[in-house]
C-alpha positions as CSV (number, residue, x, y, z in Angstrom):
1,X,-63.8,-41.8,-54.1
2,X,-62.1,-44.0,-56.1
3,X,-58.3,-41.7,-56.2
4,X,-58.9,-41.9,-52.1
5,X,-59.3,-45.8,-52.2
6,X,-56.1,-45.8,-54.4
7,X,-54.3,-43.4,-52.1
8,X,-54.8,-45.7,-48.8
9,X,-54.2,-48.7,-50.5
10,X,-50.8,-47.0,-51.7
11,X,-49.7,-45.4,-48.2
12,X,-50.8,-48.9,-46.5
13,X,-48.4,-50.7,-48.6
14,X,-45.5,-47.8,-48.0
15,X,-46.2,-48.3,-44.4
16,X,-45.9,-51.9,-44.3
17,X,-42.6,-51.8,-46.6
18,X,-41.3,-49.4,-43.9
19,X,-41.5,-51.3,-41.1
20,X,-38.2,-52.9,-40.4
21,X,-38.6,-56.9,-41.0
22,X,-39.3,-59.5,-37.9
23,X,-36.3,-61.6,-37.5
24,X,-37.5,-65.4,-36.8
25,X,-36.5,-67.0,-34.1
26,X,-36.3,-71.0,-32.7
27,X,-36.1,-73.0,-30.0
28,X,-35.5,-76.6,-30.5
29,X,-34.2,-79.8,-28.6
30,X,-32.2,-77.9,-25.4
31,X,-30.4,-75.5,-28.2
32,X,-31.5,-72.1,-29.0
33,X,-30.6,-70.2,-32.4
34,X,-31.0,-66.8,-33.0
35,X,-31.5,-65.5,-36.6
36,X,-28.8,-62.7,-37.9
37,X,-29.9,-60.3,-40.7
38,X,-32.6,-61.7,-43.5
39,X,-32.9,-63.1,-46.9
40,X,-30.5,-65.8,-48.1
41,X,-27.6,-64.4,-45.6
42,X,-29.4,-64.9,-42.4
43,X,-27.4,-67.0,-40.2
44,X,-27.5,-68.2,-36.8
45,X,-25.6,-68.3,-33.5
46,X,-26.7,-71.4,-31.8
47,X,-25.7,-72.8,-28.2
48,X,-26.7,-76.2,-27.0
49,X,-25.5,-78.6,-24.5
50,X,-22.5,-79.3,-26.8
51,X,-21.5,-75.9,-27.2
52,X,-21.3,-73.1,-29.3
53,X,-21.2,-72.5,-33.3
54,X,-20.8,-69.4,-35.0
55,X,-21.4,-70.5,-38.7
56,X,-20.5,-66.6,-40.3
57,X,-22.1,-66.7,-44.2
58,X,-18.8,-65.8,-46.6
59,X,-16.9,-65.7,-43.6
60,X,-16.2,-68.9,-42.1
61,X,-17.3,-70.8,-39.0
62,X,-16.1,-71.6,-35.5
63,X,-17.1,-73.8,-32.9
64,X,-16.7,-74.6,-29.4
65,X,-17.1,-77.6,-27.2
66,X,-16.1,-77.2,-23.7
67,X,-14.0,-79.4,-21.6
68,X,-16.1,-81.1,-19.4
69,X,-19.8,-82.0,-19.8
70,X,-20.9,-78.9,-21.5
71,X,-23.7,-78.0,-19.4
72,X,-24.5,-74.4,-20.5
73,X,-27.7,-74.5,-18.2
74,X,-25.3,-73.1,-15.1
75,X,-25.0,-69.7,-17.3
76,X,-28.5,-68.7,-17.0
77,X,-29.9,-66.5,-14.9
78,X,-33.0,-65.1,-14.4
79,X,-33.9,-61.6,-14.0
80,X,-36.6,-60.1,-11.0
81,X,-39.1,-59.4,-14.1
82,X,-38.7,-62.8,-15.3
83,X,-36.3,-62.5,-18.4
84,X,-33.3,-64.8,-18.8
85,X,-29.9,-63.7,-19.3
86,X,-27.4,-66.2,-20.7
87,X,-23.9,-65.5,-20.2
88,X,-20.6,-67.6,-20.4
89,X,-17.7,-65.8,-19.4
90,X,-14.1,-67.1,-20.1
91,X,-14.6,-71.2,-20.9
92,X,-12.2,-73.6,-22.1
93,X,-12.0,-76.3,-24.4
94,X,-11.7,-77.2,-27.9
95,X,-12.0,-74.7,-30.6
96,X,-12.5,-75.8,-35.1
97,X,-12.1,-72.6,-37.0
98,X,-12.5,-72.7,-40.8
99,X,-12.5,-69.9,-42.8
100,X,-14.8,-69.3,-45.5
101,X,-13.1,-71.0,-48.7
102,X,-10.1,-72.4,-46.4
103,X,-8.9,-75.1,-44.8
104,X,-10.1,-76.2,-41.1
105,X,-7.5,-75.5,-38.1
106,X,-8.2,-76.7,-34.8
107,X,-6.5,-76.2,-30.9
108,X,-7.8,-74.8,-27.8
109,X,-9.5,-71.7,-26.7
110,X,-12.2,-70.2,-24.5
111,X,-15.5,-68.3,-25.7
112,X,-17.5,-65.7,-24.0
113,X,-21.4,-65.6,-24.7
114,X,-23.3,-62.2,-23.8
115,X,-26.9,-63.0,-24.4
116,X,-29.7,-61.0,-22.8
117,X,-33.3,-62.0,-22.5
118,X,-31.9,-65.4,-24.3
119,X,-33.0,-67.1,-26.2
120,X,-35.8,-64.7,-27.9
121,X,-33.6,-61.5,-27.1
122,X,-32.1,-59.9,-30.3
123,X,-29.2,-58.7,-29.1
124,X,-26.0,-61.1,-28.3
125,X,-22.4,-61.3,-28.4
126,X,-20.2,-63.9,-29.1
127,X,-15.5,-64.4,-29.5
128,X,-14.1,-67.2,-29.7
129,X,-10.4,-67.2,-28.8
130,X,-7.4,-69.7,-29.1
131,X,-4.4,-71.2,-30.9
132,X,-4.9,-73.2,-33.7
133,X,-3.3,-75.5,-36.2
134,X,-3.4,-77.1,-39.5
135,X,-0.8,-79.4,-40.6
136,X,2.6,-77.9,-39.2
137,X,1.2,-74.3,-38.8
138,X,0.1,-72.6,-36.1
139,X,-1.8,-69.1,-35.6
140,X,-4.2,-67.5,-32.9
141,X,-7.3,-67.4,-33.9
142,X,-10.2,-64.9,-33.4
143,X,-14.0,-65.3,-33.9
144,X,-16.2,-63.0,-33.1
145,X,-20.6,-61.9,-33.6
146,X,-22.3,-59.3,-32.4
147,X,-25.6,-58.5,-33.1
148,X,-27.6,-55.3,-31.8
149,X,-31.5,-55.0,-32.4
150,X,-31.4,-58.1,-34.6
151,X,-29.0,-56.8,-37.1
152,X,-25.5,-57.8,-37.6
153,X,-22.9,-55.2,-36.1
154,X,-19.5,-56.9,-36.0
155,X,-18.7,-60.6,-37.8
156,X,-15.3,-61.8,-38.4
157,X,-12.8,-64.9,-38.6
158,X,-9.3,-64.1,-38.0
159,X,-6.0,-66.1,-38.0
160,X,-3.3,-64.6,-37.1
């Protein structure tokens, strides 16, 4: 009786170690965040009214603020069963990229948003493109996140 106890205890803890982890998500004050991998490098893509930040651990970060008023509530759409999509396709405005360890260059750009089932969906895509300076150099830059099923696919900072 007791070796049976034992073994079920055992293969309940396997099973539970097996599973793959829950990935937390949040919704706060009209800006929604979506968390990337787990541990002490999750990060998070987050989209507000102001606009979009890519904050890449070890990588770098990049932001976005649109020209205009930066009202991303005109890129939702709902689906017939009742899921948003949110989806920005080619906007413009002003784009910060700092590298991870580097100095900060700013210009202008656009950024493209692909996010089904936002903002509890785990599965987005995000580039930031522009040109970019700091001091008396200049350089296009690149940022870009994807995430599939929660876990991070493609993350990178580019100048070039």
């Amino acid at each position: 009786m007791r070796s049976s106890v034992v073994a079920i205890v055992v293969c309940g803890f396997v099973v539970s170690c097996a599973d793959a982890p829950t990935q937390p998500r949040q919704l706060v004050a009209s800006a929604a965040s979506l968390a990337r991998g787990s541990g002490d490098g999750a990060a998070f893509i987050i989209v507000s009214e102001e606009g979009v930040d890519i904050p890449l651990p070890f990588i770098g970060t990049c932001t976005f603020r649109p020209d205009g008023s930066g009202n991303f509530n005109n890129f939702l759409r709902t689906n017939p069963n009742g899921t948003r999509d949110f989806k920005v396709e080619d906007a413009s405005g002003t784009i910060t990229v700092t590298p991870w360890g580097g100095e900060t260059w700013s210009g202008t750009g656009r950024v493209n948003v692909s996010w089904p089932s936002y903002p509890t969906g785990d599965n987005y895509e995000a580039t930031i493109v522009g040109t970019v300076s700091a001091g008396d150099r200049t350089a296009l830059a690149t940022c870009k996140d994807r995430i599939a099923n929660g876990v991070g696919v493609e993350a990178f900072v580019r100048l070039h």
